[in-house]
N, C-alpha and C positions, 0 to 999 in steps of 0.2 A: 481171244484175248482182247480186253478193253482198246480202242483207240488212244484213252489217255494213259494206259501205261506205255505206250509205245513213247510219249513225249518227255516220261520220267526218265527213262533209259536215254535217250539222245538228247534231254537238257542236264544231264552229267557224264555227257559223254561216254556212255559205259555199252556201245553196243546195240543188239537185239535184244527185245525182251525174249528170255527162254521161260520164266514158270510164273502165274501167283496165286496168290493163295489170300484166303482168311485169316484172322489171327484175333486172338481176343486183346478189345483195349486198353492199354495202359492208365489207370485213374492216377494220371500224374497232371492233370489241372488243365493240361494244356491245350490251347485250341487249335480244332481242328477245320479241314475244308472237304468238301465234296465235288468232285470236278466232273464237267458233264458237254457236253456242248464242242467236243473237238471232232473236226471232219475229215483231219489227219493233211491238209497242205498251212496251217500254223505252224510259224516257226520258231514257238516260245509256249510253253502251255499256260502262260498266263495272260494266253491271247485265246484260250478256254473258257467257257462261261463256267465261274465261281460261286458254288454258294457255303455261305463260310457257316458252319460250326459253333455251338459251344462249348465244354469242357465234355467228353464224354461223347461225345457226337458221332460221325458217321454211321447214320440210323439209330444209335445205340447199341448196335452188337459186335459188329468188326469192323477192323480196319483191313489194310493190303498191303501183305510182302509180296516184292516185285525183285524179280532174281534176273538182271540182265548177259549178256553173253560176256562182255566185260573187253575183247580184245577182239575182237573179230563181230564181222555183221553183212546184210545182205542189203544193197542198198537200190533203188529204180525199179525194184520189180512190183509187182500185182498183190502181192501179201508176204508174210511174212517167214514164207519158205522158199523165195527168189528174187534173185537182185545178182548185183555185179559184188563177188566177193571184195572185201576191204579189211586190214590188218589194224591192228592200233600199233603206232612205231612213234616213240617219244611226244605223246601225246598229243599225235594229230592221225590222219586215214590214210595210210597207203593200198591204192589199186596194187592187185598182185597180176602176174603180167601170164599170159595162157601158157605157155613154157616152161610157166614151174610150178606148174599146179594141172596134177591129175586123179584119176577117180578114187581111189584113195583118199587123197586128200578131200575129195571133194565128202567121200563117207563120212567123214571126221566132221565137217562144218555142217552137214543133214544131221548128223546125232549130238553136235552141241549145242543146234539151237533148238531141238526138240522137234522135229520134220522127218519124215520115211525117207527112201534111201534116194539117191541120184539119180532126175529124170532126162536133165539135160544139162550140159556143160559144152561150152563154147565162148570161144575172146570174142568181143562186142556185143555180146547179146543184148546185156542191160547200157549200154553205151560205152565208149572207152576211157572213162575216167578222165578225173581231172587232177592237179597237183603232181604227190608226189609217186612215187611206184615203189614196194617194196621190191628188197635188191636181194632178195636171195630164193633158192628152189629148195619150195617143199620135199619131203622124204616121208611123209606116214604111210604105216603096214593099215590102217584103214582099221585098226581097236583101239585107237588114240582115245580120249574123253575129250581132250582139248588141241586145239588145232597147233596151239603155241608149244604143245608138249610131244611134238612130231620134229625128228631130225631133218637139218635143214644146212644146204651146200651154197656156199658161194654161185649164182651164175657164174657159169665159162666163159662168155663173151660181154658179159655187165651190160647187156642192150636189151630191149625190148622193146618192140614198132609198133609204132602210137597205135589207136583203137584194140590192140591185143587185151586188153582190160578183162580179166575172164567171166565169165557171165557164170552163174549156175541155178538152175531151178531143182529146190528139192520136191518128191513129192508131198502130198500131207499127211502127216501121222496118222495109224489106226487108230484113233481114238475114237470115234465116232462109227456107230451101227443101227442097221434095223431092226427092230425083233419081232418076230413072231405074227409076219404080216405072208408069211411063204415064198419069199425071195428076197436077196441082200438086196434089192432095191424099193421095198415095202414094209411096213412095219412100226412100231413103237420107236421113237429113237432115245438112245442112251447113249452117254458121254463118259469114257475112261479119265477117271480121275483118282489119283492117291492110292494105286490099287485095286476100284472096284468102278463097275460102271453104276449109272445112279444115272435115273429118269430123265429127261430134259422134259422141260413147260415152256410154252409159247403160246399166243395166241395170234398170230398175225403168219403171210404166206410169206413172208421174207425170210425167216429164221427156217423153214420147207425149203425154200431155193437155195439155202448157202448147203442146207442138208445135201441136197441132190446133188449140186455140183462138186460137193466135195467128194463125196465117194462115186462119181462120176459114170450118174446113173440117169443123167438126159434132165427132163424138163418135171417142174413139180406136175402130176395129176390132181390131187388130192387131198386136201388137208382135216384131219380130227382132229376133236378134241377130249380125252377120254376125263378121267375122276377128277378132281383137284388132290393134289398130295406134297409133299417135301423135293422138290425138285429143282434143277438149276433153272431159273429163270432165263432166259436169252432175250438180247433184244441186240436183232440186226438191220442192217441199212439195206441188204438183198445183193449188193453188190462183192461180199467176202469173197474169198477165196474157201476157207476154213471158218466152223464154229471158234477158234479160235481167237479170232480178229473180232468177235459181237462182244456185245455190254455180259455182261454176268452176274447174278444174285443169288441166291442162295435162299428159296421163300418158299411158300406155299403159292401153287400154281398149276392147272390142268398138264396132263402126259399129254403131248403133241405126237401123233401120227402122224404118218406121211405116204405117201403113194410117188414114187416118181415112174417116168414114161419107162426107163430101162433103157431103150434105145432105140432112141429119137429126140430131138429136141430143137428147141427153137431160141436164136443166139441172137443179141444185139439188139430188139424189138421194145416197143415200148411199154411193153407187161406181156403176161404171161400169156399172150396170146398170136403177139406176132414175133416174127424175129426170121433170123436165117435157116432153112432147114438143114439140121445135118444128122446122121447118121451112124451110130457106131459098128466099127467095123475092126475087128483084130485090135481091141482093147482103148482105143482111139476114134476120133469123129471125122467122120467126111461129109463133106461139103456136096449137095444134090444139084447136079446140075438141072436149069431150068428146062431144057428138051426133053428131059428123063422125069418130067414129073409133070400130071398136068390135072385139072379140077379135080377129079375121079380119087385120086392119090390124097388131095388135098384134104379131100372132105372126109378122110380115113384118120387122116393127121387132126384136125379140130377136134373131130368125135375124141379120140385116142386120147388129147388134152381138156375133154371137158367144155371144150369151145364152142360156139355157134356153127355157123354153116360158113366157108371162107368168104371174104371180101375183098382180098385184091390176093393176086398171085401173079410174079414179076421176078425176071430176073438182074440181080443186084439190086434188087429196092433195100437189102439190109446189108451193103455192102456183100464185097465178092469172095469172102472167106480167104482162109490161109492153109497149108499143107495138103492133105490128100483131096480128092474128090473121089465121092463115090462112082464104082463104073459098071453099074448096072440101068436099066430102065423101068421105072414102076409102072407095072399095068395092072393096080388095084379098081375093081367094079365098083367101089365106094360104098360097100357095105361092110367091109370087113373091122375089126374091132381094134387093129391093129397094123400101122402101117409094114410091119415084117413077116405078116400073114399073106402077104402080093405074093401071085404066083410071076416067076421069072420066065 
């Protein structure tokens, strides 16, 4: 989803963006703009570079419906299926306090704003809020549509202690897959839209890296470019979470393939060649410690990415990771094609 619709929705206060769409122009005279140039920390989208229209304009074929979430939204987090939940309550944001909001509830705000189901819920994750605190505990059976259409009780005690602010990360929609490359992590990619999935076009390794990480398949290897055809154009910054969060068009444009590592990847680096190493492991990455890994391994890992021969290898030179670490030792001969071909 475009960065400037995210600015339409939160400069009329209406939310998360949840959908948009196309739509044929109205030849009612009127002039139009095309907005381009948001990096997403503007706090007015007419602090977006403008380029204004004539009657009939945007490109000349469509314009954009933009469907916001309207009373509820996800705010601090990384994209736009994680943030610290926030209510709309008399026309301003109330933080909802960890207390009264459980998974459940949390199902109900992953299926209203359009995001897979609940991967984390915890008070302060995304910070503990500021202002005011909505004053009551949620009650949804978790097949709600809307979060506001969930029964809801007075707190018992009318408190909630500061940083409780609930955080939630949902994960990201099925929308997006490989095809026909012989593993979900290879392949042609296609984007579920309206129904049906339909081709994606790219030409650059950015729009390959939000691929991979979305469907959380390690680091890109490989990029093609197959026919030119009808297909969603994408243009992203590399840094997404989700296809969702890029530019979008609707053109003629080559089918993007993609290759990712599958499991392995390289985190925080300055392209796609260095970074953290880590590992996946029971569905999740872990962090390689430096003892457990040494040139031999390395040069397994470059190959595997398409890389040269390594150039430095250090520990915390990409910072020290977060959550698990891996607890094995690799002792790859430095031929193998794969660093999870290591015999243990």
């Amino acid at each position: 989803m475009m960065i400037e619709v995210r600015f339409v929705c939160r400069e009329l206060n209406c939310g998360n963006p949840v959908a948009e769409s196309g739509g044929p122009l109205l030849e009612d005279g009127r002039r139009r703009v095309i907005l381009g140039g948001c990096y997403g920390n503007e706090s007015s989208i007419r602090q977006c570079d403008i380029v204004r229209g004539g009657p009939g304009g945007c490109n000349g074929r469509t314009y954009h419906h933009v469907t916001c979430s309207e009373s509820v939204r996800l705010v601090g987090g990384s994209g736009l299926c994680s943030g610290r939940v926030e209510v709309k309550s008399n026309q301003s944001w109330a933080s909802v306090c960890e207390a009264d909001f459980d998974r459940q509830d949390a199902e109900v705000v992953c299926g209203e704003l359009g995001c897979g189901v609940p991967a984390a819920l915890q008070g302060g994750l995304y910070g503990g809020g500021e202002g005011q605190t909505w004053d009551k505990e949620f009650q949804c059976k978790g097949k709600e549509s809307l979060l506001l259409d969930c029964d809801t009780s007075d707190r018992e005690n009318n408190t909630c202690l500061p940083g409780n602010a609930v955080g939630l990360t949902c994960s990201e929609p099925d929308d997006v897959r490989l095809v026909g490359g012989g593993s979900r992590c290879a392949g042609g990619v296609e984007w579920y839209e309206q129904g049906e999935w339909r081709t994606v076009g790219a030409e650059d390794w950015d729009v390959a890296a939000v691929v991979c990480r979305q469907l959380g398949c390690g680091s890109t290897v490989s990029v093609l470019l197959g026919d030119t055809t009808r297909a969603f154009r994408l243009s992203c910054y590399g840094s997404e979470s989700s296809l969702r969060e890029c530019s979008r068009s609707y053109d003629l444009s080559p089918g993007l393939t993609v290759i990712c590592s599958e499991s392995v990847r390289l985190v925080d680096g300055a392209g796609l060649c260095s970074g953290r190493v880590e590992v996946k492991s029971n569905q999740s990455w872990a962090s390689v410690c430096e003892a457990d890994f040494d040139r031999q391994d390395a040069e397994v890992v470059c190959v595997e990415f398409g890389c040269g021969a390594p150039a430095a290898l250090q520990g915390g030179l990409y910072g020290e990771g977060e959550g698990q670490t891996w607890d094995k030792e690799f002792q790859c001969k430095g031929n193998e094609s794969l660093l999870l071909d290591y015999p243990i």
